[in-house]
Structures are given as structure tokens and as C-alpha cells.
C-alpha positions, -999 to +999 in steps of 0.1 A: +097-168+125+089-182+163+065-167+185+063-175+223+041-169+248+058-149+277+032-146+301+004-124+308+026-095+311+022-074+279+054-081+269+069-098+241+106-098+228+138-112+234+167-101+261+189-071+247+211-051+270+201-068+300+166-057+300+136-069+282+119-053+249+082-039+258+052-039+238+041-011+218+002-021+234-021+002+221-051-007+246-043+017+270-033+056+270-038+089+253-052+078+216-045+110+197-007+107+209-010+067+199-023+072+163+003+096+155+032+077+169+020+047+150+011+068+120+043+087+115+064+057+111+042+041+087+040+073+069+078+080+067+080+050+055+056+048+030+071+085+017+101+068+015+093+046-004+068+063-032+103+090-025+123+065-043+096+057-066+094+092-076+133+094-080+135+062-100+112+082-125+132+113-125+166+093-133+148+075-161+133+104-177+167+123-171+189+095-189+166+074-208+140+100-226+100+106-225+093+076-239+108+055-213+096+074-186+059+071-203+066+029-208+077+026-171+046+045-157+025+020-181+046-010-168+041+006-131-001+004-139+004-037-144+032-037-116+009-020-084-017-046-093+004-073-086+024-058-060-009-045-041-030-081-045+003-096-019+005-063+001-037-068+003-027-099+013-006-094+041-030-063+050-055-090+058-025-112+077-016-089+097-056-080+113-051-117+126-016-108+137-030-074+156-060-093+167-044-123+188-015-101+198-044-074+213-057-104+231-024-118+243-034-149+230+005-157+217+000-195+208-021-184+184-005-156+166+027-182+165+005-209+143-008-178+120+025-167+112+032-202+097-001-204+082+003-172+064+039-179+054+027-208+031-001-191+015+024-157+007+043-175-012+025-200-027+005-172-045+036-149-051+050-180-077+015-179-092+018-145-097+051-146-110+047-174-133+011-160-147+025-125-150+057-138-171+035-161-198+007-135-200+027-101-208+025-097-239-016-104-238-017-079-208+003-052-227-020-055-258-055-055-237-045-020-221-038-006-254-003+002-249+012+020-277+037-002-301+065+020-292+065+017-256+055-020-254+093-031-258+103-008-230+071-024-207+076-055-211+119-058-204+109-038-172+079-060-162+100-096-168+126-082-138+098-074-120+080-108-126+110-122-119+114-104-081+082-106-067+090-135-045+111-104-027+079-076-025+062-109-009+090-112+019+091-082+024+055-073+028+050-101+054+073-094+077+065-060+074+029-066+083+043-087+115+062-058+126+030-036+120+006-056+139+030-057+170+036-018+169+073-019+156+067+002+128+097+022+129+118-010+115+099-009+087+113+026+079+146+020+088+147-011+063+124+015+037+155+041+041+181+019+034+165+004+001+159+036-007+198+043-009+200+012-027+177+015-055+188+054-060+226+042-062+218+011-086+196+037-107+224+062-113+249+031-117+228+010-142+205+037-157+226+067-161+261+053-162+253+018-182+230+032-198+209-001-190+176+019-191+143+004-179+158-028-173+188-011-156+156+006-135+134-025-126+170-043-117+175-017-092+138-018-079+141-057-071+175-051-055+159-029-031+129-047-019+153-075-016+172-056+007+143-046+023+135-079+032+168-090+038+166-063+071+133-065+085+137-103+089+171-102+102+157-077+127+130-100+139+152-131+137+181-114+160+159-096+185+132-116+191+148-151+195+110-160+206+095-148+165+119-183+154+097-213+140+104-245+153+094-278+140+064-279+166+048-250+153+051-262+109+014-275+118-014-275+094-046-265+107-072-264+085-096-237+106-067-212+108-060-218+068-095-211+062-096-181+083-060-165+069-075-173+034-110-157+042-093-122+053-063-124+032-085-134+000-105-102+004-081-077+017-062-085-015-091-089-038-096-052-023-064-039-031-061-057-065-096-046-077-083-007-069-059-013-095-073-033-114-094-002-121-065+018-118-056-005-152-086+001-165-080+036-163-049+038-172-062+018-208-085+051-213-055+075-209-030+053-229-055+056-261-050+097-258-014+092-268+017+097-256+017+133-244-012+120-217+007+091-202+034+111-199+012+136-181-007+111-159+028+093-153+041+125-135+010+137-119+009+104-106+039+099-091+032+129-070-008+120-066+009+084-049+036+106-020+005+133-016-020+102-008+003+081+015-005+102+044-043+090+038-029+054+038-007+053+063-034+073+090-057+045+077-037+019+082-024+031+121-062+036+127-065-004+113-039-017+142-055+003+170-089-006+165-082-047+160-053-047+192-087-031+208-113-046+197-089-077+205-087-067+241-126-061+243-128-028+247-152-010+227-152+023+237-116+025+230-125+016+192-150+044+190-132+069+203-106+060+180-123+056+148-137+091+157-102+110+163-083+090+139-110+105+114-107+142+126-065+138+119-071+129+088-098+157+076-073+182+089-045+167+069-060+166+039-068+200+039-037+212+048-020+191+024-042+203-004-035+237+003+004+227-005-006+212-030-023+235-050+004+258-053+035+234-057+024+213-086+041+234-110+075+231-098+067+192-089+060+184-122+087+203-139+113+178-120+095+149-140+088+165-169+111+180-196+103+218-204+098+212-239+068+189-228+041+217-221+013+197-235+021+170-208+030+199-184-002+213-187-024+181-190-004+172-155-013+206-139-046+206-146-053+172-136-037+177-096-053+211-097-088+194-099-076+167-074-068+192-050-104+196-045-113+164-040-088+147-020-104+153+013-133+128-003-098+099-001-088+109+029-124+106+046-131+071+026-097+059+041-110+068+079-135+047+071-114+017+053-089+015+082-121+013+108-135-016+090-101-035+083-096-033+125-130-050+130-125-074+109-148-064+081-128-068+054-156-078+032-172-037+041-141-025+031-138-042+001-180-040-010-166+000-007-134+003-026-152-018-053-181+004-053-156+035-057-133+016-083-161+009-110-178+043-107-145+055-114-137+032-141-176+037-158-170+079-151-142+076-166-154+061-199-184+079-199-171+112-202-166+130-233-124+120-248-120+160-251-121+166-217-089+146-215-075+141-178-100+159-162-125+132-168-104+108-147-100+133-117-138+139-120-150+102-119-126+098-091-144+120-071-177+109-080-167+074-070-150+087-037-187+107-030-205+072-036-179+055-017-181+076+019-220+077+011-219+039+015-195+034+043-216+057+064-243+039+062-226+010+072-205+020+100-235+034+119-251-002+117-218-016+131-212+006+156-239-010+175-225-044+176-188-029+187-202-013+217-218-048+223-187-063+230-188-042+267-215-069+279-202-100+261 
């Protein structure tokens, strides 16, 4: 991928029709209007994608049994932390991308891309290879019970063996992010979304392939993902092309991808690396609960995407601001971007509340009901608490667009081991409930902290008006 400078002119993109591709320049206009249109892409795709997620589960429980369906949701536990530490990564990338682009500052953004490149994928094969010698090690430490750790670990060697495609695709999707082209992402999310459904009924239900049929089908799509999303970029923006004048290694830009990219995905990794943890004190109540956490899950991931996605469009607007120097603009922001989020939380939680009975009965069977039960009254707790995510993420977005990635990692870390100590702490009898409970006491602890913090930042963003 090339980037060019072309001009001062807030514009960027190659010649298509006759006419010129403009910015999507968040540094100017109504920002309620600009949050939403940058949310709602990122959002559809992102529902999309835990959509397919979801279905993926359905087919496997549908044509392969409980027990695979309970061995995929323990594979998916090891999966997101792998798949989150390079979509961390590129979280942290694409500030830098958001950042120089805000500030028009093109020759810059053109040597990052390179930069980051490298690093991507120089970590995915570490991942990959680390991840395919320790499995077995991995499976054991998170007490996985013996008759689901065949079915976790023929899942986990395909995905292993794809990550090199969840690292593609995840860059470039962070490119397309940072430059306001969100709506590519979902287009490319849609299609793989086709993809993996069609391979799932092909190689899970009709071969009768099962997990492996399913994890087949998962690479195959973020393949395909990739696949689009760079042959978007590559066709039309002739100017996003690397040449050989910008494969230049420089070591401050290395050091400063490294420093944002390192803790964005030490960030993300260390939420599920708790998430593991977690998911260890559930696998040791037995099947019936990782069944039950499995489903509610599933749904807990498409319910909490709107959280993400709002964060993440608040994220872009404040660096592209903050970028541009203007600080008022990032306050006001951070402060309406917060309101849109409260509001959707409690709306969503309201929906919630009284569809998680039929939700779950599409992922679990009917002669479950100790899982059905377990499942219900886990998201009916959650329902309460949710607004505690959603007002954490306001927060995590606001800090990530600053640049303070370390404040946003010091707070999901903070949330993550309450959650994780909670979670052990609590009396075994109390079963899922003592998950959604430390979850909320780590959100409380979490929003308690970033308060704190933002107040003391907020003077040094509304410095940047007499810089």
C-alpha cells in the first residue's frame, strides 16, 4: 500500500469516474451527525461479523451435538486472545494512521503503513507458531474437560494455521478506519459472512467435517475478507501503493508503531486473557456451564458491539482532531459521543431483557434446561450492568484518540483482574452469577478510575488551543 501526498486540499484518493474521491475529514461539521455515520458502519460491521459468529455456533450445535458446540466456545476463549492481541495491534496502528492523516501530514502516514506492515506480520508467525507447539499445554492449564479437548484442539490447529489472514485483514481494516472509509470494511464483513455460512452448511452439515469443517470455514472467510478490503485500496487509491522509496526503515517511527501497537494489544490481549481465566473457573462447573456461558456469550459479544464500535468512532474523531489542533472539537466530542452511548445501552438492555429466552433457545437444544436456565440467568443479571461497559468504553475510545493508550490499558487491566479475582472469590454455588457479578464490580472500579483520569487530561487537550 502507497500513500501520496496530494496537496493541502483535504483530499486523498485516486481518479474514478472522472472526478476525484473526497475525504471522510472529521475536523469540521455537525459531530453528533459525524459519530453516527462513522459508528454505524463500524457497528454493522462488527454485527456482521459476531452475526456469523453466532450462526457458525448454531450450525455446529445443529449438526455436530452439545459437546461440540461446548469444545468450540472453549477453543473460541484461546482463539479471541490471539485474534484480539493483532486486532489491539492494529487498534494502536491505526491512532498513528488517524493522527497524521488529521494533520495532513501524508509523507508520514505513507512510511507508517510500511512500518506497521512489518511488525503485523512478523508477530502473526509468532503467534501462529507459539499457538501450534503450545496447544496441548494451553488446553490442559484452562482445565478443559478430556472429552472436549480433541474437539479444541482440531479446531484451534486451523485456526493457528490462518492467522496470518485475521492479521491482513485487520490492518487494512484499520487503514480504512483511520481515513473514514468504514463502510468497506462492512461490505468485505458481509461478503465473508456469506462465505463462512455457505462453507459451514457445506463442510459441517453436509460433510459432516464438524469443528474442523467449522474453523475451515472461519479462515476461509477472513481470507476473503482480506482478499477485498486490500483489492479495494489497491484499485481505488492508486496513491495507498508502496514503492521501493517508501520500504525505509526508520528506527523512531518503529519505536513509536511498537510503543502504541505494544500496548493497545497488550490491552486487548490482557481482556482476554482474563476472559481465559474466566472461562477456566466456568469450565471446572462442567459441561452444562460452558454450554450455558457458550450461548449466553455469543449473544453477550452482538449485544456489546454497539459499545465497541461507538468507542472505536469516538477513537477516530478525537485523534483526526486532536491531529488538526483543535481541542474544543475533542471535548465536545468525547462529551456527546458519551451521551450516545448511555442511551444505547439502555435501550439495548431493555431488549435485552425480554428476548433472552428465545435467543438462547436458537443455541441451545430444549432438552438442555440446566444450560438454558444457567444462560438466562446469567444475561438477565447482565442486563443490569451493561450500561457500566458501555460508559467504560466512552472512556476507552477517548483515551485511544489522545494517544493514551497506556490510560486505556492501566483501565481495562484494572477491570480485567477484578473480574478475574471476583470471579474466584465468590462462592462455586452461585455458578454464572458470580462471573456477571465480578464483571460488574470490575466495570464500577474501572469507570471510577478513568474518571479520575480524564479530568486531569482534559486540561492538557484544551492546552493545545495556545500551543
Amino acid at each position: 500500500m502507497h500513500f501520496t501526498t496530494v496537496g493541502k486540499t483535504g483530499r486523498i484518493g485516486g481518479k474514478r469516474g472522472g472526478g476525484e474521491m473526497k475525504n471522510a475529514t472529521l475536523t469540521r461539521g455537525k459531530i453528533d451527525r459525524q459519530l453516527i455515520g462513522l459508528a454505524l458502519p463500524l457497528l454493522a460491521g462488527s454485527l456482521v461479523q459476531q452475526f456469523y459468529n453466532t450462526v457458525d455456533m448454531m450450525i455446529v450445535s445443529r449438526a455436530a451435538g452439545d459437546n461440540a458446540f461446548a469444545a468450540v466456545g472453549v477453543a473460541s476463549s484461546v482463539m479471541n486472545l490471539f485474534f484480539y492481541l493483532l486486532v489491539g495491534l492494529t487498534l494502536g496502528f491505526s491512532i498513528l494512521y488517524a493522527n497524521a492523516y488529521g494533520a495532513e501530514d501524508f509523507p508520514r502516514l505513507r512510511k507508517y503503513c510500511f512500518t506497521t506492515g512489518v511488525i503485523s506480520v512478523g508477530v502473526t508467525l509468532a503467534l501462529s507458531g507459539g499457538g501450534l507447539l503450545f496447544l496441548q499445554p494451553i488446553l490442559t492449564m484452562i482445565q478443559t474437560p478430556a472429552e472436549l479437548q480433541g474437539d479444541c484442539a482440531r479446531y484451534l490447529s486451523w485456526i493457528f494455521a490462518g492467522l496470518i489472514f485475521t492479521c491482513l485483514y485487520n490492518l487494512l481494516a484499520a487503514l480504512l478506519r483511520a481515513v473514514g472509509r468504514t463502510a468497506v470494511t462492512l461490505y468485505a464483513l458481509a461478503a465473508a459472512m456469506v462465505c463462512n455460512i455457505g462453507l459451514d452448511l457445506f463442510l459441517v452439515a453436509g460433510l459432516r467435517l464438524g469443528v474442523a469443517g467449522a474453523a475451515a470455514a472461519t479462515v476461509s472467510a477472513q481470507a476473503l475478507s482480506a482478499l477485498l478490503c486490500g483489492g479495494y485500496l489497491f484499485r481505488h487509491y492508486p496513491q495507498l501503493r508502496l514503492t521501493r522509496q517508501d520500504l525505509v526503515f526508520q528506527r523512531h517511527l518503529f519505536r513509536q508503531s511498537v510503543q502504541y501497537g505494544s500496548v493497545s494489544a497488550l490491552q486487548e490481549s490482557s481482556l482476554y486473557c482474563g476472559k481465559l481465566l474466566v472461562q477456566s473457573a466456568v469450565n471446572a462447573m462442567g459441561p452444562a456451564a460452558i454450554t450455558a456461558f457458550t450461548a449466553a456469550s455469543c449473544i453477550e459479544n452482538l449485544f456489546l458491539a454497539f459499545g465497541n464500535s461507538g468507542a472505536d468512532a469516538l477513537s477516530v474523531f478525537v485523534a483526526q482532531n486532536q491531529g488538526a489542533r483543535q481541542p474544543e472539537r475533542v471535548r465536545e466530542g468525547m462529551r456527546r459521543g458519551l451521551r450516545l452511548l448511555l442511551v444505547t445501552s439502555v435501550a439495548l438492555s431493555l431488549l435485552l431483557a425480554f428476548l433472552r429466552q428465545p435467543a438462547l433457545s436458537l443455541l441451545i437444544s430444549a432438552g438442555n434446561s440446566a444450560a438454558l436456565q444457567a444462560a438466562s440467568s446469567y444475561l438477565g443479571a447482565m442486563c443490569l450492568l451493561y450500561i457500566l461497559s458501555f460508559w467504560a468504553n466512552g472512556y476507552q475510545g477517548y483515551f485511544r484518540g489522545l494517544g493514551r493508550i497506556s490510560a486505556a490499558f492501566c483501565g481495562t487491566l484494572l477491570q480485567i483482574t477484578l473480574r478475574v479475582v471476583f470471579t474466584y472469590l465468590f462462592p462455586a454455588s452461585w455458578g454464572l452469577l458470580s462471573v456477571a457479578l465480578a464483571t460488574g464490580l470490575g466495570w464500577v472500579v474501572m469507570i471510577a478510575f478513568q474518571t479520575c483520569l480524564s479530568r486531569r487530561l482534559t486540561a492538557r487537550v484544551m492546552a493545545l488551543r495556545s500551543a
